[in-house]
N, C-alpha and C positions, 0 to 999 in steps of 0.2 A: 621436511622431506622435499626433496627439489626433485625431477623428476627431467630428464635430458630433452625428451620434447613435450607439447602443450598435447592432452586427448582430450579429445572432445564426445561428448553426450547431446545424442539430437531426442528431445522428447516430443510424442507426437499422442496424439486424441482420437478418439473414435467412435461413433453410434450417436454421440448428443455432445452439446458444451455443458460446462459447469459442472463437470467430473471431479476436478477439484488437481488438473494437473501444475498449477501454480505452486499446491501444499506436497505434491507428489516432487516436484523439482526442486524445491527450497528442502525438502526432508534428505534426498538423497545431496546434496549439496551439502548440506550439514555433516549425515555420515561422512563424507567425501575429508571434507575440513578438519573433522575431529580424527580422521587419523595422521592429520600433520600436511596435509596435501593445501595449495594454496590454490583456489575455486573463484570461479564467478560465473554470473551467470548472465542469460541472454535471454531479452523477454522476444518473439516474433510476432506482429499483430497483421493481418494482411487487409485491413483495412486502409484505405484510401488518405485519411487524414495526415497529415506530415506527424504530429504528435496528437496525444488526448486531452490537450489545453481548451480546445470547442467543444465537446461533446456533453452531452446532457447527462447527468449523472445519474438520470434514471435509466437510462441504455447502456450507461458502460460503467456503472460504478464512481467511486471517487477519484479525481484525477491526484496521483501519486506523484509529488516534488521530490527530485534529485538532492542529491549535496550538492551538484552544479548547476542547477537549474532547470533542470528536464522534465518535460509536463508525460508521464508517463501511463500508463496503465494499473492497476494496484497489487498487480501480480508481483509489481516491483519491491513495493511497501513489503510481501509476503517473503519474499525472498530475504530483506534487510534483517525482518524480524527473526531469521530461521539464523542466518547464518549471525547476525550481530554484527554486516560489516557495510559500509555504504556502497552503494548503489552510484551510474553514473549516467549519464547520457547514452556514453556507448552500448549501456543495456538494454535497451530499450530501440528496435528497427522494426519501422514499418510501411508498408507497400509505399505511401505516401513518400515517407523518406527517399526511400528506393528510388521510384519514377521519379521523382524532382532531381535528384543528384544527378539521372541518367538525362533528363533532358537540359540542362542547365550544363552538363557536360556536350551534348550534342550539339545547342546554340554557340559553345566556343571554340566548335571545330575540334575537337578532341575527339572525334571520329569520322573526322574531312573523309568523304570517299565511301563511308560505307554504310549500309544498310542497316538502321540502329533495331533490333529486334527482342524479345520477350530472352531469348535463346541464343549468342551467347551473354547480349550488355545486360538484362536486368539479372539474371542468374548470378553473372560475376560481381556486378553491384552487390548482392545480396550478401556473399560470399566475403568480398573484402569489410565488409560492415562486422561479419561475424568473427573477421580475423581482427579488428581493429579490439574487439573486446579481451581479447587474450591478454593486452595490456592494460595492468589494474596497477593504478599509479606509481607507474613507471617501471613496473615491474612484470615480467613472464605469469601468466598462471600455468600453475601443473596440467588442470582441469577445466577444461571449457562448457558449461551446461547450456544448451541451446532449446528454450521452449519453442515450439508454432502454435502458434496458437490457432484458432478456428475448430474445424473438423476433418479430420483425411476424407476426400471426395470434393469439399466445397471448391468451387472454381476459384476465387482466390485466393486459397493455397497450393497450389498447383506449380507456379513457379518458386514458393520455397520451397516445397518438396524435391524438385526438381535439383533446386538448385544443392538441398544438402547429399541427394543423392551422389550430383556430380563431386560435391566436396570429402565425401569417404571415399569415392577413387582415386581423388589424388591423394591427398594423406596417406591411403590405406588401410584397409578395413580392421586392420590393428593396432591403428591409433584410434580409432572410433566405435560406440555402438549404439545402437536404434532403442528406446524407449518407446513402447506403446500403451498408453491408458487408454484402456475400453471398458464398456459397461455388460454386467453378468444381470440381468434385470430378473424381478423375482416375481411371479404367475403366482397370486394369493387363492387363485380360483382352481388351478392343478395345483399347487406347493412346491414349485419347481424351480429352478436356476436353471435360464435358460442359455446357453453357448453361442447359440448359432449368431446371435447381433454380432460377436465379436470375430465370430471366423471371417463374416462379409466386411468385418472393418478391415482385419488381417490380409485378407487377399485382395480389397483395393489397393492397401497401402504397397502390397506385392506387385501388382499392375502397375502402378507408379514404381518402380525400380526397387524398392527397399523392403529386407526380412531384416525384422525386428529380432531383436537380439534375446529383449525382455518383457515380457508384458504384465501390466499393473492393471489388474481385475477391480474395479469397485463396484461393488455391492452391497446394499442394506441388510440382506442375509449370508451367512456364513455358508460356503461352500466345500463339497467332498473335496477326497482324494480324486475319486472316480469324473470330478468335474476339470479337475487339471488336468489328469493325463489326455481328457476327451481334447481339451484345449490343448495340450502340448501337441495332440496327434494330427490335429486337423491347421494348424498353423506354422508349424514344424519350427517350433521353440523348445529346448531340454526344460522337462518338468519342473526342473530348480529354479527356473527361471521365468517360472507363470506364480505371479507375487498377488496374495491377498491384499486389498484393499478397504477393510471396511468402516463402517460408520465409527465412530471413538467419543468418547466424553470430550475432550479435545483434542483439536491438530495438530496439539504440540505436542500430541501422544504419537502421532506415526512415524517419526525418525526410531522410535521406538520400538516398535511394531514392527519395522522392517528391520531393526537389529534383531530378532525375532527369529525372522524368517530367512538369517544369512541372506540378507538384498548385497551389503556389503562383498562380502564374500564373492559371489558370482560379479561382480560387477570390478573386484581387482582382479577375477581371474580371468573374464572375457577384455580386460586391457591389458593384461599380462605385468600391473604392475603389482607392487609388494603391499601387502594385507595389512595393518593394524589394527588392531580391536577397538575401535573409535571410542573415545571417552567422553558419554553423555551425563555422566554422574550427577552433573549440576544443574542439566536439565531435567532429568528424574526426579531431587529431591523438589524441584517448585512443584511436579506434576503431585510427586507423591502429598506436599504442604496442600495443595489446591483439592485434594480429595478428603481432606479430612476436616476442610473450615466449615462451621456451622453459622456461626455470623452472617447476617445479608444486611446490607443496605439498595438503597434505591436512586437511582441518579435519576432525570428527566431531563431529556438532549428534546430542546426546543428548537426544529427548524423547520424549513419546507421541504426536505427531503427524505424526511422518514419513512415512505412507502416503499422503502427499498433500501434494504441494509447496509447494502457493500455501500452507498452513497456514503457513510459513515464510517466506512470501515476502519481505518486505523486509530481514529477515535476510540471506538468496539475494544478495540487491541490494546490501549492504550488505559484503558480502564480494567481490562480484565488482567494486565500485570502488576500494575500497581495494585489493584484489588489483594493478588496473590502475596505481592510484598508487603502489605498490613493484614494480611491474614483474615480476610472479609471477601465472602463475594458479591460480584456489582452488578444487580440486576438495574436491567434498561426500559426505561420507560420513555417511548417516544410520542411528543407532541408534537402535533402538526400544528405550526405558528399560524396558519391563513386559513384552516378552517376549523379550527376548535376557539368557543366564543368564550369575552374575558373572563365569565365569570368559571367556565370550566376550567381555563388556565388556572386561575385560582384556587379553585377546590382541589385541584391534582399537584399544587408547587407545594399547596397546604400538608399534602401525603408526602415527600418525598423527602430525601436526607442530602441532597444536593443537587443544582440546575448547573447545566452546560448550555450555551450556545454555542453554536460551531463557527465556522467559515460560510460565506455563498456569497452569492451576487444579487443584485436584482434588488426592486421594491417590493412583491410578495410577501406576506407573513409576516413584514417588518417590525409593525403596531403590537404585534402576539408576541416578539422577540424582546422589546422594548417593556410591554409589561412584566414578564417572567424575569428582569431585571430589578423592575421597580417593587416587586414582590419579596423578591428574594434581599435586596437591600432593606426592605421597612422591616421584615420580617427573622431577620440574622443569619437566613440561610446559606450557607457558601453556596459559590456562586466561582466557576469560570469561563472567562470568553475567551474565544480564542477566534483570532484575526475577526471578519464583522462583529463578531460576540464581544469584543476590546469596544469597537466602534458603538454597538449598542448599550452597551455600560455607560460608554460615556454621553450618549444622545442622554438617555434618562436621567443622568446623576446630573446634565444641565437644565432639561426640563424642571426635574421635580426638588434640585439640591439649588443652584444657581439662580433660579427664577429666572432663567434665560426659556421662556415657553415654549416659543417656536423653533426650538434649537433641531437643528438635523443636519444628516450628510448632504453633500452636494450630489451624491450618485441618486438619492432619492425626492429629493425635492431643490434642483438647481435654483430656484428663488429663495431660499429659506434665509431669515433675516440674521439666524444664527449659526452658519457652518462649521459646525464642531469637527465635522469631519470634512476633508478638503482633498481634491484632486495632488498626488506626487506631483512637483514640477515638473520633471522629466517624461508623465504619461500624458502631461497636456499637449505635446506635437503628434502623439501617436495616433493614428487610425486605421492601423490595422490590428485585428484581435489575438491572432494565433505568435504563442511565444513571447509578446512583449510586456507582460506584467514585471515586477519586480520580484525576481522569482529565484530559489535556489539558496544557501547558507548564509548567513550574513552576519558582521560579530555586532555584535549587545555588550554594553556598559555599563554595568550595574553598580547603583548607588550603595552604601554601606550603609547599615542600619535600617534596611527596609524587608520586606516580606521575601522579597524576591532575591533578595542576598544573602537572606538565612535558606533559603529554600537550592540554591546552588554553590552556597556559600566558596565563590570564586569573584572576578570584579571583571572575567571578561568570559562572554559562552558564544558558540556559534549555534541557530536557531533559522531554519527552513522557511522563505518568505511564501508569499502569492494573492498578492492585493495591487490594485493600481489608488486608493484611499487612504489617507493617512489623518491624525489626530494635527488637527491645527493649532500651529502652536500657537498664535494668538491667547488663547482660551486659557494656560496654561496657568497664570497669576488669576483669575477668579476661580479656578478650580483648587487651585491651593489654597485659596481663602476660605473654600469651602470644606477641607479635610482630606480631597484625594493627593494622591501622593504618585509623584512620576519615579519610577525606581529603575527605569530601563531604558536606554537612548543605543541610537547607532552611531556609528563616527563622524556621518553628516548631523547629528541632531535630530533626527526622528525621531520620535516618541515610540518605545515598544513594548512599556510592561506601565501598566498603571495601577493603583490599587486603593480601594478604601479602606482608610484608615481606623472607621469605626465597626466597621465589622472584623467580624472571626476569619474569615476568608473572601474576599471580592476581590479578586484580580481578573487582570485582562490584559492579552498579549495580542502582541499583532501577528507575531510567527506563527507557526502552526506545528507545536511541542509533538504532535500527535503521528510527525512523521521520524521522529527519533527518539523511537521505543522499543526494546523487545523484552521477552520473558526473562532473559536473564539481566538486564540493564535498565529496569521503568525509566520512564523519561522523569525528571526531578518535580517539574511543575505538576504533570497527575500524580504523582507519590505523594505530595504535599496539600492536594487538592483533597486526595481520601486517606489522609492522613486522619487530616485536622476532623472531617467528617465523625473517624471513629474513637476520635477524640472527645468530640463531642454528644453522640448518643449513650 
């Protein structure tokens, strides 16, 4: 269904973050698609950082790779998985982006004369960024979804607010409309749903220029009739259009939930476009397969960042589809690599039906990373690394297989006599951090007759970088001698999928499988990862 011009959907937050409007945009975005409409979407962060390449992933989660390289937010990761379609740079605009474009235009005279200000240059900046998303490879979208992120009120949303206000005036309020998530918070001490948080979110967001068109109530308890209409009256939104949000078994249940509540439905008839009854069928029957598996297994994600979930999140996601596509589900045990001692490590890989190491940086927790490997090889437990998790596989397997002792990365000990793992040529001139890893799609060459060729069973895949270390290929002929097997290269010759040979499952990849996955499509490498697991218990 082509639709003659692009409408656009501005969603906006209120009372607190972590509402959950990333699952609220990615779900409507879905309905949106499944009635034939072509969607994409727009992450807004108004944080200062040009991208979330620096940021600690206990602050902000795990940093989400583009198909083009875009160090992004993971709201993004959230969106890919809803809809099932990749994600780009363009989706992704943040204040940072904003002011550098804006002053980087000012230093080259591109506004000789005039007085560069928040109102009209950063506004319009804003503005053509979100026009720039309209084009999804190379192509018109019907539907433009546009998140902000923060909170309506915080001072650095102020000028995206501004600025989408200005942008429904031009368009016109009938190419557009206003999404509000706010919080219905629940008084266990009266037993009440309370309203009033969201009228004062309502009527800031109205002081700042903008009625919401629809608002998405999340709450942990189920609310009246008599609680919408109090909300329809005092925010001046049609009742149909005050959408329940509440807690679910899972997330991937709410495009449901809101087909439910005809969310659809008002939302072609507040754009005035034509209705299809969105066909989630095939999203239903994994929900429906997911509620009826009895099966558990156990994985143990060994890193330094397990104090904080999202830091793993599409990892999280990544298991819990494949889990659904072997008909198992994957509970998470997380070990902290730098303060759980070895012999805990031990006793807990002893419990568990598979070990993951992930991705990270740093020398931290490394030694905890490196034994939950040598554990899991002595002991036949599959085992995958993914990007450092490849690199700690292979520190171990030279240590304790090679009799190469002292073997390690250069990123953790730049003396080491055996560097197995070795700085990219290309990152050796770099010095500065934001943006310059080796980051975004890249294609893989996979060997025939190896783990990794029956597991994709194709000879060429594209796979999601973000590492500035790679496997040195020196190392390459004693590690063969020893059993591991290179089953994955790029077109310069990297090294990307390696694997031992005498176990049931020991692979390790340098890409990161974990950012192309959704419920309806697992990504190949964890399919094959809790495949083999429930093959084996």
């Amino acid at each position: 269904m082509k639709l003659d011009t692009t409408k656009y959907i501005f969603i906006t937050g209120g009372v607190c973050s972590s509402l959950g409007k990333g699952v609220t945009t990615a779900s409507i975005g879905l309905l949106l698609k499944s009635m034939g409409y072509r969607v994409n979407i727009v992450k807004v962060d108004p944080y200062l950082n040009v991208d979330a390449g620096t940021m600690n992933p206990y602050q902000h989660g795990e940093v989400f790779v583009t198909f083009d390289g875009g160090e992004t937010d993971l709201d993004l990761g959230t969106y890919e998985r809803f809809l099932n379609q990749k994600m780009y740079k363009t989706s992704s605009i943040t204040a940072g982006k904003v002011y550098k474009n804006v002053i980087e235009k000012e230093r080259r005279g591109d506004y000789l004369g005039q007085t560069v200000q928040v109102i009209p240059h950063i506004t319009n900046e804003i503005k053509e960024n979100i026009k720039e998303a309209t084009l999804l490879e190379n192509e018109k979208v019907d539907i433009l979804l546009v998140e902000i992120g923060g909170t309506v009120g915080d001072i650095e949303s102020i000028p995206f607010i501004e600025a989408i206000r200005q942008f429904s005036l031009e368009i016109g309020r009938k190419n557009c409309l206003f999404i509000h998530v706010t919080l219905l918070p629940y008084l266990s001490s009266s037993s009440e749903i309370k309203t009033k948080p969201t009228q004062h979110s309502v009527a800031k967001l109205r002081e700042l220029g903008i009625q919401p068109d629809i608002i998405v109530c999340r709450s942990e308890k189920d609310f009246s009739k008599e609680e919408i209409k109090k909300i329809s009256l005092f925010t001046n939104v049609e009742e149909r259009a005050v959408i329940k949000s509440l807690n679910l078994p899972t997330i991937y249940e709410v495009p449901l939930y809101y087909l439910e509540q005809e969310l659809d439905k008002t939302i072609c008839n507040l754009l005035n476009i034509q209705h299809i009854t969105p066909d989630l069928s095939s999203l239903k029957k994994k929900i429906d397969t997911f509620k009826v598996i009895e099966d558990e297994i156990t994985i143990a994600i060994v890193g330094k960042y397990v104090g904080f979930r999202d830091s793993y999140k599409s990892i999280h996601e990544a298991l819990f589809h494949a889990g659904i596509e072997n008909k198992v589900k994957v509970k998470i045990l997380y070990v902290d690599s730098e303060k759980t001692s070895p012999d805990e490590i031990r006793e807990i890989i002893d419990k568990v039906d598979g070990v993951l190491v992930p991705g990270g940086f740093g020398r931290r927790g490394i030694e905890g990373k490196i034994l939950s490997a040598q554990i899991s090889r002595e002991k036949n437990i599959p085992f995958l690394g993914i990007c450092l998790g490849m690199q700690i596989m292979a520190i171990e397997f030279a240590r304790n297989v090679c009799d190469l002792n002292k073997a390690n990365s250069l990123e953790f000990d730049p003396k080491t006599q055996h560097p197995v793992i070795s700085m990219l040529d290309d990152q050796k001139r770099v010095i500065t951090k934001g943006g310059t890893m080796r980051l975004g799609a890249q294609k893989i060459i996979l060997k025939k007759n190896t783990i990794a060729f029956s597991i994709y069973t194709k000879e060429e895949v594209y796979e999601r970088h973000r590492h500035r270390y790679e496997f040195n290929p020196e190392y390459i002929p004693i590690f063969e001698e020893n059993g591991m097997v290179f089953s994955g290269f790029s077109e310069n010759g990297l090294v990307e999928i390696i694997e031992n040979s005498e176990n049931a499952f020991m692979v390790g990849v340098q890409f990161h499988p974990e950012f192309q996955s959704s419920i309806l499509d697992p990504n190949p490498i964890f399919n094959s990862f809790i495949k083999t697991i429930t093959e084996i218990i």
